[in-house]
N, C-alpha and C positions, 0 to 999 in steps of 0.2 A: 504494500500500500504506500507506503514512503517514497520509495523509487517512479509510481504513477504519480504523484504528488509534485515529487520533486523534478522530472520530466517536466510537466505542467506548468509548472513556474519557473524553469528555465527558459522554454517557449514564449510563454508570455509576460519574460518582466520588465521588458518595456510599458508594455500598456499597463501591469503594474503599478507602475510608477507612476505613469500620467491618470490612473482610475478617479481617486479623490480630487484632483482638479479639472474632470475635463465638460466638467458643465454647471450650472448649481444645483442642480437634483444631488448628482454626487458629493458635490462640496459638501451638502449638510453634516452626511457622515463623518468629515473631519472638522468640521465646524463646530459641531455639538459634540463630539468625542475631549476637541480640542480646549472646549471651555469646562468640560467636567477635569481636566485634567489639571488644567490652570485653577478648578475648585479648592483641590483635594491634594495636588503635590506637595513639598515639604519645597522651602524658599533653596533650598540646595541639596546634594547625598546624588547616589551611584543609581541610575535606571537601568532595571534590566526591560530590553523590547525585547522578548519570546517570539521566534516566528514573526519578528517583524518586517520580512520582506526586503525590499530595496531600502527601508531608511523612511520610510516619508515621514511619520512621526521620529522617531530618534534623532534625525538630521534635527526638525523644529524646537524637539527636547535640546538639544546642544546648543542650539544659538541660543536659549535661553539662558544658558549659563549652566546648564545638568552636566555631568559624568553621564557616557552612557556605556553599555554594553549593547551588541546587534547581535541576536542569532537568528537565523535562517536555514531553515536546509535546501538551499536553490544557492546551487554558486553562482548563476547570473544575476540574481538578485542581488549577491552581497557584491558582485562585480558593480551593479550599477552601483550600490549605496558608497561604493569607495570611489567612483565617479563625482557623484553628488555630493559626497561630504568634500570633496579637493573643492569644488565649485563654491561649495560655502563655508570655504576657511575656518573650518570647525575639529578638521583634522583630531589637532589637540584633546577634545572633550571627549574622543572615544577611545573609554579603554583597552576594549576590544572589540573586533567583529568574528563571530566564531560561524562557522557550520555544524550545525548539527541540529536535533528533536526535541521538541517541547517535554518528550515521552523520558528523555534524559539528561540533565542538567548536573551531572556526577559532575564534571567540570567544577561545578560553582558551591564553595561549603555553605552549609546551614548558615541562615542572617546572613547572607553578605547583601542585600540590595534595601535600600530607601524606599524603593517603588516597585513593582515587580507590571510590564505590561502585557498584556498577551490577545492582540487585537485580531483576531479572523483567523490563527492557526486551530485551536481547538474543531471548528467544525471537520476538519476531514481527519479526527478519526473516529471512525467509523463502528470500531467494537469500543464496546463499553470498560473494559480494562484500560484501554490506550487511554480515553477520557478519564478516567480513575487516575491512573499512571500520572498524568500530566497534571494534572490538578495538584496533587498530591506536591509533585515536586516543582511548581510553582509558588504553591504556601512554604515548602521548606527552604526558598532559597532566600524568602522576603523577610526581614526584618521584623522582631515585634512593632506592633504597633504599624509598620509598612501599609502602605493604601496599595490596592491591587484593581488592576481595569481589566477585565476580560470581555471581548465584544465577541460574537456569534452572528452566524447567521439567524433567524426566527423563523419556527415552524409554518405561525398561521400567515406569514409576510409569505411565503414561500408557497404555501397553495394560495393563495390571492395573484403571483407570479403565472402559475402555472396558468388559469384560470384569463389572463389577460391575453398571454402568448398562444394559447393552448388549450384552448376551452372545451376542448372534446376530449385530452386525456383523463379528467375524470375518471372516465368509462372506460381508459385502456387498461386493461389488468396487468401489463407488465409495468407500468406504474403503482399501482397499487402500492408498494414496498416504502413509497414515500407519504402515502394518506396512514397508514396501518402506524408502520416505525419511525417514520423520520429519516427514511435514509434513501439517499440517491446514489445507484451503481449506472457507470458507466455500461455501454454492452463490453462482451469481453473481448469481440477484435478488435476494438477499439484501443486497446492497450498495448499492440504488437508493434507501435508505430507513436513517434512523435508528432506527426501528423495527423494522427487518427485522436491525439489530444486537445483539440480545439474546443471542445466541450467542457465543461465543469467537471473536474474527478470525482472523482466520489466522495459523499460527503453526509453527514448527521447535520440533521434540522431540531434549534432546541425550544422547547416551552420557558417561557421565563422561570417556572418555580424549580425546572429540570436545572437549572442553570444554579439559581440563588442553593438548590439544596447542594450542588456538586461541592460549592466554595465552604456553606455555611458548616456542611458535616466533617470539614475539616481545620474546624477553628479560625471561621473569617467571620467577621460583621460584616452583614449587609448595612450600604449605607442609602445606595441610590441602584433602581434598574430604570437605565433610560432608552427610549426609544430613537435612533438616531435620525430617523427622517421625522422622525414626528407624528404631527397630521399631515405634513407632506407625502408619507409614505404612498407608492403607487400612483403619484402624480406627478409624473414629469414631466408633461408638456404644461401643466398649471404651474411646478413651481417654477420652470425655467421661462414660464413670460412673464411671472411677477417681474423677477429678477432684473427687467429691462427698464423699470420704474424705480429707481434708486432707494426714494424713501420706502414706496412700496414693501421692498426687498427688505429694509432694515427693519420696520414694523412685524412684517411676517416672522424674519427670525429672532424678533422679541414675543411673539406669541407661543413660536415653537420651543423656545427655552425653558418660557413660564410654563408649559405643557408636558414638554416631552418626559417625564415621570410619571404623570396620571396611569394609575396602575391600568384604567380602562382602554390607554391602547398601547400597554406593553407588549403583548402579542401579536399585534398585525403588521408590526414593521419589517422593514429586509433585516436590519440589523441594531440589534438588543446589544447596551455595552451593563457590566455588573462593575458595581463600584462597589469596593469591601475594606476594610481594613481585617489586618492580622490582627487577632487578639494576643 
């Protein structure tokens, strides 16, 4: 599963990298990740980004002044992030960039991080041990008292997806595996080829309480479950013409701020972040 994964994000860490900016429907997801993060940080200390990809947050974590740590397991990803960090002279701030699995952080002793982030790797793994696994040694690397961000994909965001794209697989029973469990498998020739990965890997879809109970049964306070599109979620052509009206634009993402916690639509978004402290 790792090697389809990490295929995958070799492939696509270009677009990666440009995802969270390339419209404002996207932007929100780092917008709202961005300000809970600025909530809940410590004014300084050592960030670990889990699976964070090319950098897009750690790079912004660093110009703010953080120590960070990158781990990824896509070396094109951390090829770009060492691209992007020369770009924005932040070299300095990063103590290391590592390859490797969320699933194992042997690497890193017990307390060594301030912050611990782990923004969108969790969903592809797909058995419930890996997601145990990972959780586990995410709480162990963080700090007491350490603030922890875990974002996901969301279940009911994801047949609301299907439904827009796709409105007759409902009814296809090889889908089924995703209304039932929450899980999306690629087909399996699909896997014999880099090419044949232009799809989503495969991947676990979560319930927000699926989420809160992963972190909480291992000694974390929940602080905040946010919804990162909002009520913008599923609407991207509304939010991206607000967006062409300035104020408009600034109004809306003051509604979605004061909003996006309302437990009543922590479920229907694309993507659910958990804000916890270590106890």
């Amino acid at each position: 599963m790792s090697e389809v994964v990490r295929r995958y994000y070799d492939e696509t860490a270009e677009r990666e990298w440009g995802r969270l900016v390339s419209g404002p429907y996207h932007r929100l997801e780092f917008i709202i990740t961005m300000h809970f993060l600025g909530k809940y940080l410590p004014e300084k200390g050592l960030i670990l980004d889990a699976g964070g990809g090319p950098g897009r947050y750690a790079i912004e974590l660093a110009k703010k002044g953080y120590q960070v740590v990158l781990l990824d397991l896509s070396p094109k990803c951390l090829e770009i992030a060492n691209r992007e960090i020369e770009k924005a002279s932040v070299k300095d701030k990063f103590k290391k960039i590592a390859e490797g699995s969320i699933t194992d952080l042997s690497e890193f002793v017990d307390e060594s991080f301030d912050a611990v982030l782990c923004l969108g790797a969790l969903p592809h793994l797909v058995e419930s041990k890996d997601r145990e696994l990972a959780a586990s040694e995410l709480v162990r690397v963080a700090k007491k008292n350490a603030h922890m961000f875990v974002s996901v994909i969301g279940l009911y965001g994801v047949f609301r997806t299907i439904l827009q794209r796709l409105p007759y697989s409902p009814l296809d029973p090889s889908r089924e595996e995703i209304f039932s469990q929450g899980i999306h498998r690629i087909k399996w020739h699909e896997r014999d080829s880099i090419q044949g990965l232009k799809s989503f890997p495969d991947a676990y879809f979560f319930h927000p309480n699926e989420l809160r109970g992963l972190l909480e049964s291992r000694g974390v306070e929940t602080l905040e479950m946010v919804t990162c599109e909002g009520l913008s979620s599923h609407l991207q052509e509304e939010t991206n013409k607000i967006y062409e009206d300035g104020e408009k634009w600034e109004r809306w993402l003051e509604i979605l701020l004061r909003t996006c916690t309302d437990p009543s639509i922590s479920g229907i978004g694309e993507h659910l972040l958990y804000v916890g402290r270590k106890k």
